[in-house]
C-alpha positions as CSV (number, residue, x, y, z in Angstrom):
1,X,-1.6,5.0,-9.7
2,X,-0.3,8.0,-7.3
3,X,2.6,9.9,-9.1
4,X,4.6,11.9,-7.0
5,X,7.7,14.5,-8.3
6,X,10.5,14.8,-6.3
7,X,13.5,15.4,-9.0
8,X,17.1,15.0,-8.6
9,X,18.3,17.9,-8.9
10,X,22.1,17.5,-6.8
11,X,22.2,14.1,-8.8
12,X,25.6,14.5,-11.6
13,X,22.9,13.0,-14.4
14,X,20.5,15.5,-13.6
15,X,23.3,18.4,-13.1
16,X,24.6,17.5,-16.9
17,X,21.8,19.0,-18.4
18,X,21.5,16.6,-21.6
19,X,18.2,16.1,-23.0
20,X,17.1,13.5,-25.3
21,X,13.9,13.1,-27.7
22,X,12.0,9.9,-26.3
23,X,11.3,7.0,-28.5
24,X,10.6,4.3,-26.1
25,X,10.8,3.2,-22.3
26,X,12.7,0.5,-20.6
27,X,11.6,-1.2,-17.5
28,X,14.1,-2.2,-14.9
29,X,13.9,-3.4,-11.2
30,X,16.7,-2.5,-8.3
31,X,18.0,-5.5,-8.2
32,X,17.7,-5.0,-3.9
33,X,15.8,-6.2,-1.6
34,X,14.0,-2.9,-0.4
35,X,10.3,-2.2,-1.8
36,X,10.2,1.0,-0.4
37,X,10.6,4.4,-2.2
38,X,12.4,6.1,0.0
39,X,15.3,4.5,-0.3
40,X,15.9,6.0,-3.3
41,X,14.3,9.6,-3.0
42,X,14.7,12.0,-0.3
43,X,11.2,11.3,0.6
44,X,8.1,13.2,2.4
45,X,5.6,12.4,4.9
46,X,3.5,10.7,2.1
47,X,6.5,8.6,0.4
48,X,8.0,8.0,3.4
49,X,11.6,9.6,4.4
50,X,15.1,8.6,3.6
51,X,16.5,8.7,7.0
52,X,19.9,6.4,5.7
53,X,21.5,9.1,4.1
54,X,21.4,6.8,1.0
55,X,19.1,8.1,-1.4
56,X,20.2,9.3,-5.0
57,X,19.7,13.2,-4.7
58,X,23.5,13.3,-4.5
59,X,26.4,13.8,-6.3
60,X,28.3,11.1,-7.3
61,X,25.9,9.0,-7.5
62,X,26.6,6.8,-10.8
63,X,23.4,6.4,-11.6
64,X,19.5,7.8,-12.4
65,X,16.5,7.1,-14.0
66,X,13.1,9.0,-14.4
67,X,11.3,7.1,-12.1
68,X,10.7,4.7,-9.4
69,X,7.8,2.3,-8.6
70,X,7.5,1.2,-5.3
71,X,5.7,1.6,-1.6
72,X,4.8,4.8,0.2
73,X,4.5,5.3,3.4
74,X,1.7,3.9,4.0
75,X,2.9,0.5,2.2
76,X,0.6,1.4,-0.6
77,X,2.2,1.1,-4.0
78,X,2.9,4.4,-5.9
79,X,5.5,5.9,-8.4
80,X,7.9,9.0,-8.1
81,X,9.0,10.8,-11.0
82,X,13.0,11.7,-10.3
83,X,13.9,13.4,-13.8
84,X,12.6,15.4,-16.5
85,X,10.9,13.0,-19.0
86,X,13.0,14.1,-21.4
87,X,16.2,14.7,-19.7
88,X,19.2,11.9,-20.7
89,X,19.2,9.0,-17.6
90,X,22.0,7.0,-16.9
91,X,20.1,3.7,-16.2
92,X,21.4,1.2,-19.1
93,X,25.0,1.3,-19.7
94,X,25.7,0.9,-23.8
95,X,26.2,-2.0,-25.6
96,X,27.6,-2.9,-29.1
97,X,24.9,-0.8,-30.4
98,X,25.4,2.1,-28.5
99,X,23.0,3.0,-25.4
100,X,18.9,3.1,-24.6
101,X,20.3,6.3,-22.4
102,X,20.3,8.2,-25.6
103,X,16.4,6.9,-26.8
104,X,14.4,5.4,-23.6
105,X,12.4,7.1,-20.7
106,X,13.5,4.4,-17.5
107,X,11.7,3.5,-14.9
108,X,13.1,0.9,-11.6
109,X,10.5,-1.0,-10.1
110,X,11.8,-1.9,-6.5
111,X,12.0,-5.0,-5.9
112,X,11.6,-7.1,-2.4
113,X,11.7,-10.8,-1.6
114,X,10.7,-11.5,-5.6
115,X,8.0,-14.1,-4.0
116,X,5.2,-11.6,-2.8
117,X,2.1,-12.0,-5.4
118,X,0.5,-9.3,-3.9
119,X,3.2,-6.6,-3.9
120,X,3.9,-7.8,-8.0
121,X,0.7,-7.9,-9.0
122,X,0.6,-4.3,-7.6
123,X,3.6,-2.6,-9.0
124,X,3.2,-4.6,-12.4
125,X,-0.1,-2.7,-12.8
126,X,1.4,0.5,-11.8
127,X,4.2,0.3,-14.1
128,X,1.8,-0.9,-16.9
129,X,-0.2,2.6,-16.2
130,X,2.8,4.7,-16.1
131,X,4.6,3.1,-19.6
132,X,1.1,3.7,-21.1
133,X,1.1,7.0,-20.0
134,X,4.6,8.5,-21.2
135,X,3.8,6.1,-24.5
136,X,0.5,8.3,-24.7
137,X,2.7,11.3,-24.1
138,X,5.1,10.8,-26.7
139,X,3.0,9.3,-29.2
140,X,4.6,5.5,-29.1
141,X,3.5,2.4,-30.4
142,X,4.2,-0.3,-27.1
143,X,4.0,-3.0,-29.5
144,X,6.2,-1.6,-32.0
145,X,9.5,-3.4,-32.0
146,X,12.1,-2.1,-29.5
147,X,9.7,0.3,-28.0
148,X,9.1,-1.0,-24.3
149,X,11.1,-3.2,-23.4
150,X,13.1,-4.1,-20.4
151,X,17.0,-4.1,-19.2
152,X,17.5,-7.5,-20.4
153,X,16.0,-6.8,-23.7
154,X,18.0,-4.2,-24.2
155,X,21.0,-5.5,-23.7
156,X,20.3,-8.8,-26.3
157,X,19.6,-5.6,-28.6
158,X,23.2,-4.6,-28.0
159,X,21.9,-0.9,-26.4
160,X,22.2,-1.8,-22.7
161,X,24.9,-3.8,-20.3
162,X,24.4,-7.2,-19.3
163,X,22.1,-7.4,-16.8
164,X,18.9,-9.4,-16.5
165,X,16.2,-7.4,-15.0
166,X,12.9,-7.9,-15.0
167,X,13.2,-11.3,-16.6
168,X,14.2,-12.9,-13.3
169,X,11.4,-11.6,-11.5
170,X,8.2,-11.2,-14.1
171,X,8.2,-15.2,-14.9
172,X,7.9,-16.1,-11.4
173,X,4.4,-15.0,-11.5
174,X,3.8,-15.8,-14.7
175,X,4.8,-12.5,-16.8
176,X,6.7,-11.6,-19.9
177,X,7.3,-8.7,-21.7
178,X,5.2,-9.6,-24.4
179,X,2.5,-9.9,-22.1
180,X,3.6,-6.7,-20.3
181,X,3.5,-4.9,-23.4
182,X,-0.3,-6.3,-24.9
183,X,-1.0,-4.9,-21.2
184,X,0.5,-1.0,-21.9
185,X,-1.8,-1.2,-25.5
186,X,-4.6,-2.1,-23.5
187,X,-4.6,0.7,-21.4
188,X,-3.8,3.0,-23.5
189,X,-6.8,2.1,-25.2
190,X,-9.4,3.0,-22.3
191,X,-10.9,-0.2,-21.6
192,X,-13.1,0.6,-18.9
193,X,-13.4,-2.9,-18.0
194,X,-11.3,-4.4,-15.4
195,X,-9.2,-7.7,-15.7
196,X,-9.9,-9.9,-13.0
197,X,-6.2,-9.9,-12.3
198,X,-6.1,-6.4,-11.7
199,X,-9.2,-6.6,-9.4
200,X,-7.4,-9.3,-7.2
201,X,-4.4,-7.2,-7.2
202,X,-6.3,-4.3,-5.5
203,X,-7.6,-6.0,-3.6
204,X,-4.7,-7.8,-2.1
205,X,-3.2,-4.7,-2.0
206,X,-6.4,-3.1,0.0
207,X,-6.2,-6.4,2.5
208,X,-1.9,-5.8,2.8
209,X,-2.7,-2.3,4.4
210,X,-5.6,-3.2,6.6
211,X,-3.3,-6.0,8.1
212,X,-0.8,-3.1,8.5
213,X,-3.1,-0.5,10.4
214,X,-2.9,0.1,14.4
215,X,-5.3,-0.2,16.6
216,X,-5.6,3.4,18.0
217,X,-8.8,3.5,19.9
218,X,-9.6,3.0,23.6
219,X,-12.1,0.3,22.9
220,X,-9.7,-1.5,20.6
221,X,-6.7,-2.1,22.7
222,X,-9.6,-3.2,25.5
223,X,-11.1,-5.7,23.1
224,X,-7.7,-6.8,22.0
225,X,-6.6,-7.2,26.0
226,X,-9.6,-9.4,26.6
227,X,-9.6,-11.9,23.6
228,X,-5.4,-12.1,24.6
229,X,-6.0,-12.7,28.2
230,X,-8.7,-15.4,27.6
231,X,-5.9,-17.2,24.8
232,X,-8.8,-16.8,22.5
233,X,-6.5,-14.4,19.9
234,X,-3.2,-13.1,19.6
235,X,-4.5,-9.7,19.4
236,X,-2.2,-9.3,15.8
237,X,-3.6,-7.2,13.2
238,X,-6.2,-5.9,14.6
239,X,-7.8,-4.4,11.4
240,X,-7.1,-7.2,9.2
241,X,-10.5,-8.8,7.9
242,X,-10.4,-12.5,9.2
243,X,-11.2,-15.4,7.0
244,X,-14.3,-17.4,7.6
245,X,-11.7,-20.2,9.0
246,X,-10.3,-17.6,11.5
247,X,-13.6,-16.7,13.1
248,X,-14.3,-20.4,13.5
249,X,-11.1,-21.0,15.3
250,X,-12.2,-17.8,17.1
251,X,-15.3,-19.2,18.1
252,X,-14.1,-22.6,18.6
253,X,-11.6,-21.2,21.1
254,X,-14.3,-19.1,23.2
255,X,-17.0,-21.7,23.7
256,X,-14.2,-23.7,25.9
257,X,-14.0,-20.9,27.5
């Protein structure tokens, strides 16, 4: 997982100055349909840049966790840390109970469309890493009851508001948070050995970027304005690695040439 810092610092929740003393992490999602970072962070060449003036390094912005999962730039997935592990977000509300604000490290996973396997198999797996990381850090049990858990969770527990993030999103492909946690002990026990769901999710990931990359070279754009000009390809993602169905249509469409 690439972790990235850029904190908050003109944020009111950073600018407060409370600390707290970590005993768990809740996992929420944006509830928005915009996947990338840098909607939410100033940005940089690597994360991409804010250029919407809506980002939350600002005051009066009502809310701020420690971190966001999302793309970069480069429509990789990656994470960027936005406040002190340790310092008090405002990402939960309260409930009867009182408020994970006071206990829980938070994270926002952004979401998009909520139907993209790809991107959620990719920012599941980086959110698994970072909870098993800040559990590693402060010496939590992810299985332990209330530990990680998620918005939703939270507020059934009576420490969070009503809302129902990430339990409208994880079941769609197949997820719980029982599941998601079993996943944060399992990394945080070093099994070398890869899942093959984690495998596919790199690797859909890998394929996602290819599709996305230019064709910068001289001899591209020249193969690309033959193979349009003969109607034997549309000349779109150039990079992208072609099923074995593609190059048969490919084919198919050249010998009638």
């Amino acid at each position: 997982m690439k972790l990235y810092t850029q904190i908050l610092t003109k944020n009111d929740c950073y600018k407060c100055g409370r600390t707290i003393t970590p005993s768990g992490v809740m996992v929420h999602s944006t509830g928005a349909n915009n996947p990338k970072l840098s909607r939410y962070v100033p940005g940089n060449a690597e994360i991409g840049y804010n250029t919407g003036g809506n980002h939350w390094d600002m005051p009066s912005t009502g809310a701020c966790v420690h971190a966001f999962i999302g793309k970069l730039a480069d429509g990789s997935v990656g994470a960027v840390q936005t406040l002190p592990w340790n310092r008090r977000g405002w990402h939960c509300g309260k409930g009867s109970r009182g408020s994970a604000n006071d206990t829980h490290i938070a994270f926002e996973i952004c979401e998009d469309g909520l139907e993209d396997r790809s991107y959620f198999q990719a920012v599941y797996q980086a959110a698994v890493e970072l909870a098993a990381d800040l559990c590693k850090q402060y010496s939590l049990d992810p299985k332990a009851d209330g530990v990680v858990i998620c918005h939703s969770e939270g507020h059934a527990r009576g420490i969070a508001s009503n809302h129902g993030d990430v339990m409208h999103w994880f079941p769609i492909h197949g997820k719980t948070m029982d599941m998601f946690r079993n996943d944060v002990a399992r990394a945080m026990e070093g099994e070398d050995e890869m899942t093959q769901e984690q495998f596919d999710a790199m690797l859909e990931n890998y394929l996602a970027r290819k599709a996305q990359e230019k064709a910068d070279q001289p001899w591209e754009q020249m193969a690309i304005d033959k193979v349009q000009a003969a109607g034997i390809s549309d000349g779109q993602r150039p990079r992208a690695i072609p099923t074995r169905v593609e190059v048969m249509a490919m084919v198919a469409a050249a010998m009638e040439q």
